[in-house]
ROTIVEX-53632 format. One record per residue (C-alpha): x, y, z; residue in one letter. Coordinates in Angstrom, 3 decimals, padded with zeros to 6 digits. Layout:
N
<r c1="X" c2="Y" c3="Z" resn="a"/>
...
# end
This chain:
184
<r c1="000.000" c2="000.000" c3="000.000" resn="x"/>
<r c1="002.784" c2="002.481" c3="001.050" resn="x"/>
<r c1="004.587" c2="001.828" c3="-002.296" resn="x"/>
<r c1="001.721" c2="002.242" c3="-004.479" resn="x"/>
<r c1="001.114" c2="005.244" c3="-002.513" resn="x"/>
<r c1="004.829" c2="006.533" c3="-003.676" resn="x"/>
<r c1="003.783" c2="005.279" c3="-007.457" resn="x"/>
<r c1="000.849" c2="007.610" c3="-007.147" resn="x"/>
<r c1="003.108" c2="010.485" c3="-005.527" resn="x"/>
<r c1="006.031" c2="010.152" c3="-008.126" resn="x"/>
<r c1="003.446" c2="010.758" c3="-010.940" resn="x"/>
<r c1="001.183" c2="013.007" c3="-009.803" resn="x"/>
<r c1="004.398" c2="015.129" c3="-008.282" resn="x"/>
<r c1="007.012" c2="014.570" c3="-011.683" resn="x"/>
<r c1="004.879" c2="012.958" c3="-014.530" resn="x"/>
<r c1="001.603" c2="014.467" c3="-014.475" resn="x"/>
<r c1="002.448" c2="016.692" c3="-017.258" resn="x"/>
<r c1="004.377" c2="014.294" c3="-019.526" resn="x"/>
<r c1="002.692" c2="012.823" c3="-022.830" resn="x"/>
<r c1="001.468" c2="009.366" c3="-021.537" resn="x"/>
<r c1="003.539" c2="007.112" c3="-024.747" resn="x"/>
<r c1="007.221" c2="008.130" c3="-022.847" resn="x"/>
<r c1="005.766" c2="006.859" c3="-019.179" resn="x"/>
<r c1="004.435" c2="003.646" c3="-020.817" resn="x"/>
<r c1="007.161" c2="002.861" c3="-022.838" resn="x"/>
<r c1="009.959" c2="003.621" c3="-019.803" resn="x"/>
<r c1="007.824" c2="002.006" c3="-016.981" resn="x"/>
<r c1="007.657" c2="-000.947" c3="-018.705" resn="x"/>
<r c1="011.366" c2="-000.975" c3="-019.855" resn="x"/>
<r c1="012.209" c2="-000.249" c3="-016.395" resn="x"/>
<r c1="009.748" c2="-002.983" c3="-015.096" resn="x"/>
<r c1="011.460" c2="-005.636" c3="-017.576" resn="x"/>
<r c1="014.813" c2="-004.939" c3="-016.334" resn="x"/>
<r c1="013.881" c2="-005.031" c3="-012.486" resn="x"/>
<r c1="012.098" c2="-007.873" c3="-013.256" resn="x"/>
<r c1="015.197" c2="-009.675" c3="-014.850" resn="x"/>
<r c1="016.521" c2="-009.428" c3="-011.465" resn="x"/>
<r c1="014.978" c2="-012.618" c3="-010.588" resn="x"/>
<r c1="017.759" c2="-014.234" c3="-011.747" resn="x"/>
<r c1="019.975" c2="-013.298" c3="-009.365" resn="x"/>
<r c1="017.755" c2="-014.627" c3="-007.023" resn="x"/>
<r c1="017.643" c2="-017.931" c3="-008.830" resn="x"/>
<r c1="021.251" c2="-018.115" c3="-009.476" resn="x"/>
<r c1="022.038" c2="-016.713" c3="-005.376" resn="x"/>
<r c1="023.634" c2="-014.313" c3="-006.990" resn="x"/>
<r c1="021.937" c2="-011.847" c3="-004.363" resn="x"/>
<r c1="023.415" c2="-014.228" c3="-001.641" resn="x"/>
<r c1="026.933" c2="-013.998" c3="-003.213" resn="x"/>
<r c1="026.232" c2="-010.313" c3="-002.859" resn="x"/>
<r c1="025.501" c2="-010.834" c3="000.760" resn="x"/>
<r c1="022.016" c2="-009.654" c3="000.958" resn="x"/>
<r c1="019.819" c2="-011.933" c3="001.985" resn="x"/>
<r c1="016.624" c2="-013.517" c3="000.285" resn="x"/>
<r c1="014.158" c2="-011.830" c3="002.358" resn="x"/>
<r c1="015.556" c2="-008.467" c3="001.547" resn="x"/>
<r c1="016.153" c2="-008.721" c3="-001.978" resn="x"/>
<r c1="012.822" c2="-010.158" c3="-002.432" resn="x"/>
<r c1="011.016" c2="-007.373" c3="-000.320" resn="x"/>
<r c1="012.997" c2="-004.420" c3="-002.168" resn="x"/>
<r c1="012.137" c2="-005.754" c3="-005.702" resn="x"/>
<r c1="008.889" c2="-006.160" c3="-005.087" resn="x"/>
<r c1="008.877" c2="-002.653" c3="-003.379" resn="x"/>
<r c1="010.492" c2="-001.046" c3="-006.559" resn="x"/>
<r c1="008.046" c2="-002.984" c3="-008.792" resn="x"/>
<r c1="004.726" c2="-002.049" c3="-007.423" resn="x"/>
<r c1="006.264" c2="001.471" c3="-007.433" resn="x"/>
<r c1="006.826" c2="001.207" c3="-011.131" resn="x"/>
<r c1="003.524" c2="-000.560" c3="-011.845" resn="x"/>
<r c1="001.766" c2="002.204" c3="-011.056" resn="x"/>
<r c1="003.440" c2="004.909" c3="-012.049" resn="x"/>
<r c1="002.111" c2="002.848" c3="-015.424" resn="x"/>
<r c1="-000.917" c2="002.411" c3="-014.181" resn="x"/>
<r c1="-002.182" c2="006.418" c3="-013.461" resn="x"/>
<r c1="-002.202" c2="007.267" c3="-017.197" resn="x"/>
<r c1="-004.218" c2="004.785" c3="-018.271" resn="x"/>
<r c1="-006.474" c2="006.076" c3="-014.859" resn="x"/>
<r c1="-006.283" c2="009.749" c3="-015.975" resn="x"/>
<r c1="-006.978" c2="008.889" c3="-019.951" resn="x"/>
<r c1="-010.080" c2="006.846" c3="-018.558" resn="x"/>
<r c1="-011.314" c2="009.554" c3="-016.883" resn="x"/>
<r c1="-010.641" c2="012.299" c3="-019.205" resn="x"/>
<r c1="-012.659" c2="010.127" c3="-021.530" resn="x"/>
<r c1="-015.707" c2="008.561" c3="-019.435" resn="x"/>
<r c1="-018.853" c2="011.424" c3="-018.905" resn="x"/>
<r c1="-018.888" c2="013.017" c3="-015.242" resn="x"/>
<r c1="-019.669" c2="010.726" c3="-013.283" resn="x"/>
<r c1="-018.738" c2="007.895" c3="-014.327" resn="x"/>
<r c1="-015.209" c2="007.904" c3="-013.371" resn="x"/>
<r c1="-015.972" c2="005.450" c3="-010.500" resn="x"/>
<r c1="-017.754" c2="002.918" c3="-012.926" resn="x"/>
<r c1="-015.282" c2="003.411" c3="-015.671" resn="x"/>
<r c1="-012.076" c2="002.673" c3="-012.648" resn="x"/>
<r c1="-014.007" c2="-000.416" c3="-012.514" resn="x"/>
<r c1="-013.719" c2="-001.296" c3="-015.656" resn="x"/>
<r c1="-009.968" c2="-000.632" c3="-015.694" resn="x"/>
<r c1="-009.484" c2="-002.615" c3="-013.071" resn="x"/>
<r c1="-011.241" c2="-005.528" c3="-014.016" resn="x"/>
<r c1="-009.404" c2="-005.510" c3="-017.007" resn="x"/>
<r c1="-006.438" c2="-005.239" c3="-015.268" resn="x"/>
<r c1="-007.339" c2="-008.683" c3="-013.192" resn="x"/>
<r c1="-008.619" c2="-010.363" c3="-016.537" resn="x"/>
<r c1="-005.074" c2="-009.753" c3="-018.154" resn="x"/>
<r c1="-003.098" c2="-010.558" c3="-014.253" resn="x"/>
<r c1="-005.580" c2="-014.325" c3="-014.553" resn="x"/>
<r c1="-004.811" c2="-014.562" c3="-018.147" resn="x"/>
<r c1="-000.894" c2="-014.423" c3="-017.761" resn="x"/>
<r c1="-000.766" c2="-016.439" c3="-014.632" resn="x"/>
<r c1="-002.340" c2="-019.242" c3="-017.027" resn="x"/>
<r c1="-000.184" c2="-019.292" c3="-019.675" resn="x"/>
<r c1="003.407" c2="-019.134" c3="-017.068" resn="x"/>
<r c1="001.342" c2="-022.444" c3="-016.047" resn="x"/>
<r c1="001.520" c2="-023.883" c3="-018.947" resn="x"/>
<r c1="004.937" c2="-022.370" c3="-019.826" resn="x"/>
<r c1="005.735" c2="-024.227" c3="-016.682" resn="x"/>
<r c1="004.721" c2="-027.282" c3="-017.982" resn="x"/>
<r c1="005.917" c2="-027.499" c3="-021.086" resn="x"/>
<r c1="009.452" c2="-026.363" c3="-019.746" resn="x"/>
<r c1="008.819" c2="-029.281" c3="-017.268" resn="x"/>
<r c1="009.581" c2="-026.763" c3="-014.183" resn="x"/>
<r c1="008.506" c2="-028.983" c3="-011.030" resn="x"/>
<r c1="009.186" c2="-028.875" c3="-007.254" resn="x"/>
<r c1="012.085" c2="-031.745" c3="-008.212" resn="x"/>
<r c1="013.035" c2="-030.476" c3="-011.618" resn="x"/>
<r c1="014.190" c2="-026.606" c3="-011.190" resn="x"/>
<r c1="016.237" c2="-027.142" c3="-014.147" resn="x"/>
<r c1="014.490" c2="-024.748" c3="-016.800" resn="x"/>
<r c1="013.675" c2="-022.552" c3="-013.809" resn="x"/>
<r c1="015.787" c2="-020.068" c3="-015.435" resn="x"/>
<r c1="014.591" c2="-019.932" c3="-018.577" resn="x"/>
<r c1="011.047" c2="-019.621" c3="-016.998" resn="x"/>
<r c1="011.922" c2="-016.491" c3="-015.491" resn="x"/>
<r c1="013.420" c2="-015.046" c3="-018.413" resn="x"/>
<r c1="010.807" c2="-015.476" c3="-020.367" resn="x"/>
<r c1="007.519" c2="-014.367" c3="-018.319" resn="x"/>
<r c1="009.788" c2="-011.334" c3="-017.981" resn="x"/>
<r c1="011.067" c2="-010.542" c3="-021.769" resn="x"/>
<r c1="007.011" c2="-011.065" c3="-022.297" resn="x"/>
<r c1="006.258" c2="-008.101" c3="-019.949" resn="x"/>
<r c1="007.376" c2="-005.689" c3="-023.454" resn="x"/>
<r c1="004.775" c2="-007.839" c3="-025.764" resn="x"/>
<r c1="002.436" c2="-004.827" c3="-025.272" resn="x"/>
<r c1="004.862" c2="-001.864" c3="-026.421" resn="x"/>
<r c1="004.384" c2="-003.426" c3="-029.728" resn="x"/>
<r c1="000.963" c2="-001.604" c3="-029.223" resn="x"/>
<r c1="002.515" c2="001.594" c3="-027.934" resn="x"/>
<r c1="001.614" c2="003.468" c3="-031.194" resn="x"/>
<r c1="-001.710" c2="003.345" c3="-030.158" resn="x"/>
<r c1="-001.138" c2="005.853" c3="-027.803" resn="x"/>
<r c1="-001.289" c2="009.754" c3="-029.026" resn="x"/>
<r c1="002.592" c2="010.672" c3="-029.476" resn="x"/>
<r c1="001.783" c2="014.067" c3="-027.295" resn="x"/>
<r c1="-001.308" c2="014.417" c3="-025.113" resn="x"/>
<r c1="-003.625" c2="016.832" c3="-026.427" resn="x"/>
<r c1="-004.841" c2="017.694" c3="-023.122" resn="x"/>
<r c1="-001.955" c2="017.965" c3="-020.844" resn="x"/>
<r c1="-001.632" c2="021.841" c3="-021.383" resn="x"/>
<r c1="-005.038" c2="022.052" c3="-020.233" resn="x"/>
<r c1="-004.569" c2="020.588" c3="-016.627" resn="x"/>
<r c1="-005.096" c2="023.231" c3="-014.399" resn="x"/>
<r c1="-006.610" c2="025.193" c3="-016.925" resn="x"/>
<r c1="-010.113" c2="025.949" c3="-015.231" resn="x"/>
<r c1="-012.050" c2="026.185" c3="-018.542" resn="x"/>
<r c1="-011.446" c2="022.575" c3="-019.594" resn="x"/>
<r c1="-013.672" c2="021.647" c3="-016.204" resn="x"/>
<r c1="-016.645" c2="021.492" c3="-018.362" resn="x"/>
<r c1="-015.065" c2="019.194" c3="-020.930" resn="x"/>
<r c1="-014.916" c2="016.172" c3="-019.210" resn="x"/>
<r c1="-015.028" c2="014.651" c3="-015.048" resn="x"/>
<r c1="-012.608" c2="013.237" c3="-013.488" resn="x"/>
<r c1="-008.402" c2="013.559" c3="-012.497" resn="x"/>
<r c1="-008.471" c2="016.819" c3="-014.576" resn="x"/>
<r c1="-011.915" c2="018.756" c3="-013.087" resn="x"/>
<r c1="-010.233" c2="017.694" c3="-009.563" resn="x"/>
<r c1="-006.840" c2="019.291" c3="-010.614" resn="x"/>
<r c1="-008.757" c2="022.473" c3="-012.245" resn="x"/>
<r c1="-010.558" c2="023.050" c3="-008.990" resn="x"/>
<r c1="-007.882" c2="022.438" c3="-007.143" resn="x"/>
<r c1="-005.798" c2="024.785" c3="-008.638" resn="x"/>
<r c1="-008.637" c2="027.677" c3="-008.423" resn="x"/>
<r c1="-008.928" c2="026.675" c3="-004.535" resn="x"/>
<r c1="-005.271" c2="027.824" c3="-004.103" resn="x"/>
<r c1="-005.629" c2="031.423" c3="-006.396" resn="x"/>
<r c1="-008.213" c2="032.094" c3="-003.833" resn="x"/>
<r c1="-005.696" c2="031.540" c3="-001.083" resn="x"/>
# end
């Protein structure tokens, strides 16, 4: 909770303003590289190191869920520049349910990945090469990253009180937000 709390920090205090393509496109490049850490784990690499399982374990996962959302918020703020006022709580919903779908989905397929690697509690052999790829798959959806408007049309307007009307959500919260501290 505290990390995802730091995710939602780091973007709303440095990344708030930044065309959404970069943040997906670096998250998720950062994300694939932490994630390759793994293998230190699996190797004891970490324990050659001297830091201990626990730790290494704790501070990746820390780092990751920090990362993950820091991915996450613009596909949050796009939602609910997009969804009619008040909606933004149904269309969050949505996201997230999505979100699940695709977290079911992949756990699935590393099942049968584990299979037909023949990864068992006896057999750790292909271990390894599990790891490696679940993680190299993590950058299967950049191929998509065109999708995603090069600059955000709408990221001049945050704060911009006339561009309440135009749609709920992050942005109307922002805008009134920022007229709350003129009046101060």
């Amino acid at each position: 909770s505290v990390c995802t709390l730091i995710g939602v920090y780091v973007f709303d205090a440095a990344l708030k303003k930044v065309s959404f393509r970069p943040i997906f496109l670096w998250s998720t490049l950062i994300s694939t590289v932490l994630g390759l850490t793994q293998l230190m784990l699996v190797f004891r690499t970490n324990v050659a190191l001297g830091i201990p399982d626990w730790i290494f374990c704790l501070g990746e996962s820390a780092i990751l869920s920090i990362v993950g959302w820091i991915c996450t918020m613009p596909v949050i703020v796009l939602a609910s520049r997009l969804c009619p006022e008040g909606m933004e709580g149904t269309m969050y919903a949505l996201i997230m349910s999505i979100n699940n779908l695709g977290g079911i989905i992949g756990s699935q397929l590393g099942a049968v990945l584990t299979v037909y690697l023949g990864v068992t509690e006896k057999n750790m052999d292909n271990f390894w090469l599990l790891v490696f790829i679940c993680n190299i798959s993590t950058v299967l959806p950049l191929v998509l990253i065109n999708w995603i408007p090069e600059e955000d049309p709408d990221v001049d307007n945050l704060g911009d009180v006339s561009s309440v009307e135009q749609h709920g959500g992050y942005s109307s919260i922002n805008s009134i937000t920022e007229q709350g501290r003129e009046k101060v």
